[in-house]
Backbone as numpy.savetxt, mean C-alpha at the origin, in Angstrom:
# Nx Ny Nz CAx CAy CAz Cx Cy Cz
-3.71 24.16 -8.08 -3.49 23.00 -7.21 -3.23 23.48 -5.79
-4.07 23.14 -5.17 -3.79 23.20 -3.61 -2.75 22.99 -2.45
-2.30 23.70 -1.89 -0.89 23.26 -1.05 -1.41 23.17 -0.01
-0.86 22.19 1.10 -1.10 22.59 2.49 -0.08 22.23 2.79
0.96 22.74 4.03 1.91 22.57 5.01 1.39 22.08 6.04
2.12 20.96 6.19 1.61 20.02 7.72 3.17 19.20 8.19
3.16 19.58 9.23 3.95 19.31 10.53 3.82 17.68 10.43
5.10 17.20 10.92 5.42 15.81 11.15 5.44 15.87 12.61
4.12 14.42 13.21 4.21 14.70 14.77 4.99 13.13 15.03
5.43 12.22 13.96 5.87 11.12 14.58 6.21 10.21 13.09
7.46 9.45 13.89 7.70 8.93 12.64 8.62 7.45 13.67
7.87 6.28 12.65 8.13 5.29 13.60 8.91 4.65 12.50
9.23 3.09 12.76 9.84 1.94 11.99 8.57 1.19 11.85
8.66 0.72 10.43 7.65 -0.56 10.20 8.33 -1.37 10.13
9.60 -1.74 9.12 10.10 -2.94 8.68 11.80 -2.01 8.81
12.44 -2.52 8.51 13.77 -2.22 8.36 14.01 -1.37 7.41
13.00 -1.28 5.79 13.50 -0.05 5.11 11.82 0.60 5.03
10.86 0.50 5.79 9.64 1.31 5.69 9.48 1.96 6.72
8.80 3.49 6.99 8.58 3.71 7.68 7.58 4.77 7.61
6.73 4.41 9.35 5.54 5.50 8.66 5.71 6.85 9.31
4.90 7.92 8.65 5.06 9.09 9.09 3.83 9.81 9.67
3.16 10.08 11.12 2.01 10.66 11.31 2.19 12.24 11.48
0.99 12.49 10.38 1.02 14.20 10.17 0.11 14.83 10.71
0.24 16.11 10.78 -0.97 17.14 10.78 -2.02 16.96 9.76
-3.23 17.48 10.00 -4.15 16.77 9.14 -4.73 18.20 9.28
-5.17 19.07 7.92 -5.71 20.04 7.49 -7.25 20.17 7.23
-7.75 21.37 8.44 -8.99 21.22 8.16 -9.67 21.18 7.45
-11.08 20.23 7.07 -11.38 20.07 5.98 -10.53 18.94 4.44
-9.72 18.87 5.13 -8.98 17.56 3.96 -9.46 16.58 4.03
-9.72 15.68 2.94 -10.60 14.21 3.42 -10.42 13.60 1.90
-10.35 11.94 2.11 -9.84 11.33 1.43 -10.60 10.27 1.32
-10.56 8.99 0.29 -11.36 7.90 0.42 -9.92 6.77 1.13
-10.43 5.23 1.27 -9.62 4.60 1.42 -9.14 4.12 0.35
-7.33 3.98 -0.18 -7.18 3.63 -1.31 -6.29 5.14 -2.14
-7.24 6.27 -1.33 -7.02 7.40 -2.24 -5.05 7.65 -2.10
-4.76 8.94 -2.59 -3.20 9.24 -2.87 -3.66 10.69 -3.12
-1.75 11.49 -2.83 -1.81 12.66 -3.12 -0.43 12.84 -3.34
0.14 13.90 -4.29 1.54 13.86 -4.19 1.97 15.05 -3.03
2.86 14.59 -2.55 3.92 14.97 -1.53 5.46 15.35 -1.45
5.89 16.90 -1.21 7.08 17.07 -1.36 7.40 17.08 0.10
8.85 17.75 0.19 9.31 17.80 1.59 10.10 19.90 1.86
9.02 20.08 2.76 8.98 21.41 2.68 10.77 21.79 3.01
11.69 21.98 2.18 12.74 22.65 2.06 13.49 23.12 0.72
13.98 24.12 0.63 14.37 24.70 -0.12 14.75 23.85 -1.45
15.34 23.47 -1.81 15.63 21.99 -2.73 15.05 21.09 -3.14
13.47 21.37 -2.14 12.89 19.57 -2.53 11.64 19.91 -2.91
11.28 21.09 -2.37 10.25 21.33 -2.93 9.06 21.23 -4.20
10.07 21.34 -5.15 9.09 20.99 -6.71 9.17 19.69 -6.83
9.98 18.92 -5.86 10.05 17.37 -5.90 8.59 16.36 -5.43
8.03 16.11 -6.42 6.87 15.69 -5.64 6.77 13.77 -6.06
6.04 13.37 -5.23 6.21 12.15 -5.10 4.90 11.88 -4.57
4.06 10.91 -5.14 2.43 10.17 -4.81 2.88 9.45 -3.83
2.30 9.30 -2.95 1.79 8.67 -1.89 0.70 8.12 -1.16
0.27 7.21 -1.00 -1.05 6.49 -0.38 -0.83 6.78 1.02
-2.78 7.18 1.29 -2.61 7.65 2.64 -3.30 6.13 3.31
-2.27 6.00 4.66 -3.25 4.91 4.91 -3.49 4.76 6.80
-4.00 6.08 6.96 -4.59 6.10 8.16 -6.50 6.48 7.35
-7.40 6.25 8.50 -8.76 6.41 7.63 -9.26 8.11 7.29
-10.18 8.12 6.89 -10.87 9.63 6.64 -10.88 10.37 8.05
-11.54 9.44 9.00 -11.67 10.37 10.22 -11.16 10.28 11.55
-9.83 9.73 11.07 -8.98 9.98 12.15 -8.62 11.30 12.34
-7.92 11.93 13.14 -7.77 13.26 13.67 -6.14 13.68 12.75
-5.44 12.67 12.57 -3.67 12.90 11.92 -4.23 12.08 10.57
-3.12 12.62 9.54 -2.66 11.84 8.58 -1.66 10.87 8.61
-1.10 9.92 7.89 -0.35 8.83 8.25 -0.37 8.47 6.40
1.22 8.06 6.66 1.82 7.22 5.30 2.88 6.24 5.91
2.68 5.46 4.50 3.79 4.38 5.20 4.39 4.20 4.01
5.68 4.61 4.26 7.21 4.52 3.26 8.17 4.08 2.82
8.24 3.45 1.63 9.58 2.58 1.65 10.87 3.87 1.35
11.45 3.42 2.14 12.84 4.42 2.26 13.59 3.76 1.38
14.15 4.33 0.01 15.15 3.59 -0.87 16.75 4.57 -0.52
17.79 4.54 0.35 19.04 4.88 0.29 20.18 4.16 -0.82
19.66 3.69 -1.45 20.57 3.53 -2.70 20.82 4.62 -3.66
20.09 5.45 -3.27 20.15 6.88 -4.33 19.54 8.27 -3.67
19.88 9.50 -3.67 19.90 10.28 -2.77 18.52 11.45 -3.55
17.74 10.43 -3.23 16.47 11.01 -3.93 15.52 10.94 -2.86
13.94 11.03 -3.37 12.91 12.09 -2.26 12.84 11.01 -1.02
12.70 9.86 -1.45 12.19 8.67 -0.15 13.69 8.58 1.01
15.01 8.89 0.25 16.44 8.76 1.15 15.91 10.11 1.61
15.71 11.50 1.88 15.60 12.57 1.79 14.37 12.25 2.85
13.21 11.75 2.80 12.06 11.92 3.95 12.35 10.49 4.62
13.84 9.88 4.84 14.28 9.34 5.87 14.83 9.79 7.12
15.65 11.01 6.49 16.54 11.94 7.11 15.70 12.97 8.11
14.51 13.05 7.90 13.32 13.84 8.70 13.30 13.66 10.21
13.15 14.54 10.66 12.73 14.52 12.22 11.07 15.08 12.41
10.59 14.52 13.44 9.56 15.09 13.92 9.49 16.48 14.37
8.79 17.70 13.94 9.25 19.02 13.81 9.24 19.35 12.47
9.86 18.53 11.51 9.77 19.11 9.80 8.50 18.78 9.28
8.63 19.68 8.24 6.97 19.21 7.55 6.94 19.05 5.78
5.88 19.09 5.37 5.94 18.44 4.04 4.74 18.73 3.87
5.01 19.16 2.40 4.18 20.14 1.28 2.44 18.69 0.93
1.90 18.96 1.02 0.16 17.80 0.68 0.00 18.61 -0.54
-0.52 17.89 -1.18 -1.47 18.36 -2.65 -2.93 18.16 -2.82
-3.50 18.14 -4.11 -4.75 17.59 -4.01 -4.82 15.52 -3.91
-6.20 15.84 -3.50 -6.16 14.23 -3.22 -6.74 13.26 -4.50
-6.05 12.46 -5.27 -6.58 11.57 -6.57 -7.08 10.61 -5.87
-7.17 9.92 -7.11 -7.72 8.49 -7.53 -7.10 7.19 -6.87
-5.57 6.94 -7.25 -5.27 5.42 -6.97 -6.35 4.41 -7.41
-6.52 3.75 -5.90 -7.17 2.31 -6.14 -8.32 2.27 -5.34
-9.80 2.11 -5.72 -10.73 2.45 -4.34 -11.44 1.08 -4.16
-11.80 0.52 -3.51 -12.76 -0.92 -3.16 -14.22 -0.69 -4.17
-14.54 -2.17 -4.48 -15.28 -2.13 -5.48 -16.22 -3.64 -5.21
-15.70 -3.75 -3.93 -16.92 -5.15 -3.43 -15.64 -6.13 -3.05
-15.77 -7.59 -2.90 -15.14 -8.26 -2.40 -14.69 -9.20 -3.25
-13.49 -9.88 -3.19 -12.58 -10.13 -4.10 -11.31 -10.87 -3.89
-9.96 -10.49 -4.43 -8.85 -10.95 -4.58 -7.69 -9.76 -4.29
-7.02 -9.73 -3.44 -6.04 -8.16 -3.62 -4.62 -8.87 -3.57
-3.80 -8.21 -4.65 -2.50 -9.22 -4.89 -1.52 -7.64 -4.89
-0.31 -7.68 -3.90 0.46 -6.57 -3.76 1.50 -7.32 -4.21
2.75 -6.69 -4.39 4.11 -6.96 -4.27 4.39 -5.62 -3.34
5.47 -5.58 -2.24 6.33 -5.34 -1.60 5.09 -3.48 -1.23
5.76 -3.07 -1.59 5.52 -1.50 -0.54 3.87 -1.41 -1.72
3.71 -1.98 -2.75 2.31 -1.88 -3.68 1.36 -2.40 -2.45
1.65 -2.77 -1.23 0.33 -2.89 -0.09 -0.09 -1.64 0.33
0.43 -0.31 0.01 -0.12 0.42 0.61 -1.09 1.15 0.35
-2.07 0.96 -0.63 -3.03 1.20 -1.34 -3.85 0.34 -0.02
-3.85 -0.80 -0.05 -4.47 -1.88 0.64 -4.96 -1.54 2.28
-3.96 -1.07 2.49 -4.04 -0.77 4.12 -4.93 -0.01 4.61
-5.60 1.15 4.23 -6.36 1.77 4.90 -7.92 1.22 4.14
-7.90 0.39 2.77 -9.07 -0.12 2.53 -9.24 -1.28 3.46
-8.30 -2.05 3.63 -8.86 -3.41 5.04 -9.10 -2.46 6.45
-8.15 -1.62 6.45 -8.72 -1.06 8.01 -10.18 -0.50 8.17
-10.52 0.24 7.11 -11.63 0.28 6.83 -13.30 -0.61 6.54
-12.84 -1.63 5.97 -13.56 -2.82 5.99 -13.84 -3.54 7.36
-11.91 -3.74 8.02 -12.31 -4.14 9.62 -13.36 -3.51 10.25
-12.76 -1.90 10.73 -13.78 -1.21 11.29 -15.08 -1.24 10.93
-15.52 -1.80 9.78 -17.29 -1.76 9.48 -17.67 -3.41 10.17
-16.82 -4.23 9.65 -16.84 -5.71 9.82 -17.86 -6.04 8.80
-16.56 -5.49 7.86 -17.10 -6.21 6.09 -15.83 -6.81 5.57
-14.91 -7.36 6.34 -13.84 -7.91 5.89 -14.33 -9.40 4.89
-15.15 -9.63 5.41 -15.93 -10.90 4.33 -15.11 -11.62 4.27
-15.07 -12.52 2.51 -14.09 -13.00 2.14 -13.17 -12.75 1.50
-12.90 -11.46 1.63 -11.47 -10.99 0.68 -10.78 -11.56 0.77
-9.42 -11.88 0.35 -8.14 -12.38 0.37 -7.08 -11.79 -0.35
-5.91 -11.73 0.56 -4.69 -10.67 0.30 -3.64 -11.98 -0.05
-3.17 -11.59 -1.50 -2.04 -12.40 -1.50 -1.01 -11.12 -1.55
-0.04 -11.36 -0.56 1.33 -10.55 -0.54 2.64 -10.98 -0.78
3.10 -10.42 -1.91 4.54 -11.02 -2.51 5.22 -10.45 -2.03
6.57 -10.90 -1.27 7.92 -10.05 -0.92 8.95 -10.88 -0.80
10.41 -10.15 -0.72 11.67 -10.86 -1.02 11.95 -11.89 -0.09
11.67 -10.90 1.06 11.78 -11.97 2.48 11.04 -11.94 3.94
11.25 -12.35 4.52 9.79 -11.95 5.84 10.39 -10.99 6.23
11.29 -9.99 6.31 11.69 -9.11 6.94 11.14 -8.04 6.34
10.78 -8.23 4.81 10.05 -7.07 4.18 8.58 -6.99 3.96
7.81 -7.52 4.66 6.52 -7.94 4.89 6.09 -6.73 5.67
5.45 -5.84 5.27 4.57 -4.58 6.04 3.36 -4.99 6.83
3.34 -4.60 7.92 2.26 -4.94 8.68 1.79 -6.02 8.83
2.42 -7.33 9.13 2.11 -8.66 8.85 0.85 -8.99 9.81
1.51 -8.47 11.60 0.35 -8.90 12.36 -1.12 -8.44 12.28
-0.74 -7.38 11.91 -2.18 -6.12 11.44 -2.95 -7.24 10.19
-2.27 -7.23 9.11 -2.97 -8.08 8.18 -3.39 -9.63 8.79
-2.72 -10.11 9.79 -3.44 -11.50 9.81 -4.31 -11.28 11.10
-4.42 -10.08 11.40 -5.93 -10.39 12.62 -6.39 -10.13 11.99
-6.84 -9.40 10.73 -7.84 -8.76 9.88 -8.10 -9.58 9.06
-7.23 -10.57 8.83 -7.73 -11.08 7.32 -7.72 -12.69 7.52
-6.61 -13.43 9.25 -7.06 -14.54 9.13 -6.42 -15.61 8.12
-6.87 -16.63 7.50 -6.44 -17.86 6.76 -6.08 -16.81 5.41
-7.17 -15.78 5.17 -7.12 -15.49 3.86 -6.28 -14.49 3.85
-5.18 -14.09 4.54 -3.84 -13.63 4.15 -3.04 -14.62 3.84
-2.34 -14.45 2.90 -1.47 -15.17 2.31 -0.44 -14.38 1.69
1.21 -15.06 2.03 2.31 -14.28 2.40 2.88 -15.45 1.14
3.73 -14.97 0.44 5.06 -15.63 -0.70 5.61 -14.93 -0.60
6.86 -15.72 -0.50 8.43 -14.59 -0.48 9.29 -15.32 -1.36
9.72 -14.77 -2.38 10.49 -15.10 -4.12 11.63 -15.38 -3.10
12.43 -14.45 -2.22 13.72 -14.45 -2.27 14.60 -15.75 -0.89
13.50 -15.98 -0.28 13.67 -16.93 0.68 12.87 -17.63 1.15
13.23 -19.35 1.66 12.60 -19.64 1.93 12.23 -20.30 3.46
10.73 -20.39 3.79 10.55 -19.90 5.46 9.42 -21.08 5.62
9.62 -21.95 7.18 7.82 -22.64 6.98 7.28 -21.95 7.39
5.97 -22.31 6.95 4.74 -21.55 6.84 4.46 -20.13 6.15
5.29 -19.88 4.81 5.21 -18.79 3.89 5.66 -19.92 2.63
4.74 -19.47 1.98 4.43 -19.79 0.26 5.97 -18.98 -0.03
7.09 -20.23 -1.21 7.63 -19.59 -1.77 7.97 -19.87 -3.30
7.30 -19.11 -3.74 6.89 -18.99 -4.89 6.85 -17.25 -5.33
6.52 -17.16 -6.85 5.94 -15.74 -7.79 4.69 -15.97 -7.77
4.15 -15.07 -7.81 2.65 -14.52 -8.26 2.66 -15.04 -9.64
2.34 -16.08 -10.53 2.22 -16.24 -11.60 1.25 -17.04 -11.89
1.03 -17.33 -13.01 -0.07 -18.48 -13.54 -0.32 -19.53 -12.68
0.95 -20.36 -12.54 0.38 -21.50 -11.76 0.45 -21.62 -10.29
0.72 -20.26 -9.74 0.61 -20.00 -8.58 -0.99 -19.60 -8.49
-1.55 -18.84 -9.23 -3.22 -17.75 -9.15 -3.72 -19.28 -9.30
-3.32 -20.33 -10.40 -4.40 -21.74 -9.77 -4.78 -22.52 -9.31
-3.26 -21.85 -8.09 -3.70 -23.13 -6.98 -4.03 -22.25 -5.87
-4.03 -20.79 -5.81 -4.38 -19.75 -4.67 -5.86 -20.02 -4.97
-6.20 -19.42 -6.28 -7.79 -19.01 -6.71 -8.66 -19.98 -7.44
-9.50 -20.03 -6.82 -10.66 -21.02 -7.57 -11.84 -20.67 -7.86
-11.96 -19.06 -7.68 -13.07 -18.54 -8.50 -12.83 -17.06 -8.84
-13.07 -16.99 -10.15 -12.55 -15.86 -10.47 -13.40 -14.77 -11.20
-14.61 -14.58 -10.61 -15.96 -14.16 -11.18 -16.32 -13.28 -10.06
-14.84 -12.22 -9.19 -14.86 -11.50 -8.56 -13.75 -10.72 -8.75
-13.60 -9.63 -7.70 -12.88 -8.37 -8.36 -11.02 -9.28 -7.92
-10.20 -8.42 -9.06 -9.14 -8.53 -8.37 -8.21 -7.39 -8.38
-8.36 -7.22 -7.21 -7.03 -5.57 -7.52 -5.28 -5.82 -7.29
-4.66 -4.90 -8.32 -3.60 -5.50 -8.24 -3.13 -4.26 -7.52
-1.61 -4.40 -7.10 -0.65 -3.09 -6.73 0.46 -3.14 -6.48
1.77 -3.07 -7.32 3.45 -3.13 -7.08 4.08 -2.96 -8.00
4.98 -3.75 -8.30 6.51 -3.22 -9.33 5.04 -2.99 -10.66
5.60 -1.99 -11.59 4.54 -2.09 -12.89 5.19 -3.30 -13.94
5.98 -4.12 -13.68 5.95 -5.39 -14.30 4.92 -6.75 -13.72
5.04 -6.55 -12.55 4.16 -7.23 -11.76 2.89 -6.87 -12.32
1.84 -5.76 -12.05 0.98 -5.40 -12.40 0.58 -5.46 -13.63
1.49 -5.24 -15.15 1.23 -5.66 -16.15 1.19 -6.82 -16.34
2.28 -7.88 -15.76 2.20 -9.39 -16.53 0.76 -10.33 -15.58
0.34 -9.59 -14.49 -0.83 -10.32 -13.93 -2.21 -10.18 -14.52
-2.27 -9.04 -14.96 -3.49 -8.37 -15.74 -4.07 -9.18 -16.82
-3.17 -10.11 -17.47 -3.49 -10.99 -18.95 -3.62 -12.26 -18.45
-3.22 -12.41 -17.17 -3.22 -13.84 -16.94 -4.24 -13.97 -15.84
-4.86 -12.86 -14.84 -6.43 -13.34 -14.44 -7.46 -13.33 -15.58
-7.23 -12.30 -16.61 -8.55 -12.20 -17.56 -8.31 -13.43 -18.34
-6.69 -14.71 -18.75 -6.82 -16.04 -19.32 -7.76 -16.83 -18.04
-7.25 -16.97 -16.87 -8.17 -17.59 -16.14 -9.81 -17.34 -15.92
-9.98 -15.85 -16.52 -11.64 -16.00 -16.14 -11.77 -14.59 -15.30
-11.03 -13.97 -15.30 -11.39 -13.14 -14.25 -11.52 -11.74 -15.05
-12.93 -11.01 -14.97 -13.13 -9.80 -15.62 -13.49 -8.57 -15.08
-13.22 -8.75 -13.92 -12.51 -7.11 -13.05 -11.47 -7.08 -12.26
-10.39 -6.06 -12.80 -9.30 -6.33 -12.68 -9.37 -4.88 -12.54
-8.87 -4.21 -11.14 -8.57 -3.07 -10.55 -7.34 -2.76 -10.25
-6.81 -1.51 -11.13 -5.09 -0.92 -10.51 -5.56 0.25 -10.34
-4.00 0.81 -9.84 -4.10 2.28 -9.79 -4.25 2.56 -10.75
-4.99 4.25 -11.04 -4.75 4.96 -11.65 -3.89 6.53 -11.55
């Protein structure tokens, strides 16, 4: 398995607990949109600690880029590559699978599960094949909504925002569930990719294929 060491040149705020990190980018490394790789944090201690990550800057940008939910409730790898400064770096691996685009469709995230998503719409923008996809995005509250403005120049009417934990005008508040997918979706004889909590992702999986729907894309 392949290592590369790459330098952290910037590390911004997305939301209050996400944040992204732009890296050094190793010659010759290249990725699809969608793709993942696991990632430690080059220091003594953390090293065998590895953790998947979706990359979601494109193939041929010049840096790498992730975007992170920082969990400080527990003093594990994501509290640990909060504490980072620009100057430290972090261990890359080989690049997998995840989730890759498969034509146009339905994409349903919960909370930081958008980040699969992000560099496949940026990608789509940049061609201007955004079509008719449509992003439904579940989160607790608008404060935890990743990239909101980015997603609605790109995506328009057909972003669509629900937040379970509060409620806001002009955000759907509601679950991702049955009788939510039948009043979002009215045709379901296109792809739908899912990506978030793996309860989310399991209990949606049985209930597009009851409605009709027979491609149904997760990570792998």
């Amino acid at each position: 398995m392949a290592e590369h060491i790459v330098s952290i040149l910037d590390i911004t705020p997305v939301t209050h607990n996400v944040k992204r990190f732009t890296l050094q980018k190793p010659a010759g490394y290249a990725f699809a949109p969608g793709q993942a790789t696991d990632v430690a944090i080059n220091l003594p201690d953390w090293k065998d600690q590895l953790r998947p990550f979706t990359f979601t800057a494109l193939n041929e940008w010049d840096t790498l880029e992730f975007t992170i939910k920082i969990y400080d409730d527990h003093p594990g790898v994501t509290h640990q590559l909060g504490l980072l400064k620009p100057g430290d770096s972090l261990i890359l691996h080989d690049v997998w699978g995840a989730i890759q685009y498969q034509g146009e469709g339905v994409f349903i995230a919960g909370g930081a599960g958008i980040t699969p998503f992000i560099a496949i719409f940026r990608q789509l923008h940049k061609e201007g094949k955004v079509g008719n996809n449509k992003l439904i995005f579940s989160n607790k509250t608008r404060a935890d909504i990743i990239l909101e403005t980015e997603f609605r120049a790109m995506l328009g009417k057909n972003f669509i925002n629900t937040l379970t934990d509060e409620a806001f005008p002009g955000y759907d508040h509601h679950y991702v569930d049955e009788v939510y997918l039948r009043d979002k979706v009215k045709n379901y004889r296109q792809h739908f990719y899912i990506c978030g909590p793996d309860a989310m992702v399991a209990g949606l999986q049985p209930i597009i294929r009851k409605l009709g729907g027979e491609s149904v894309i997760v990570e792998l």
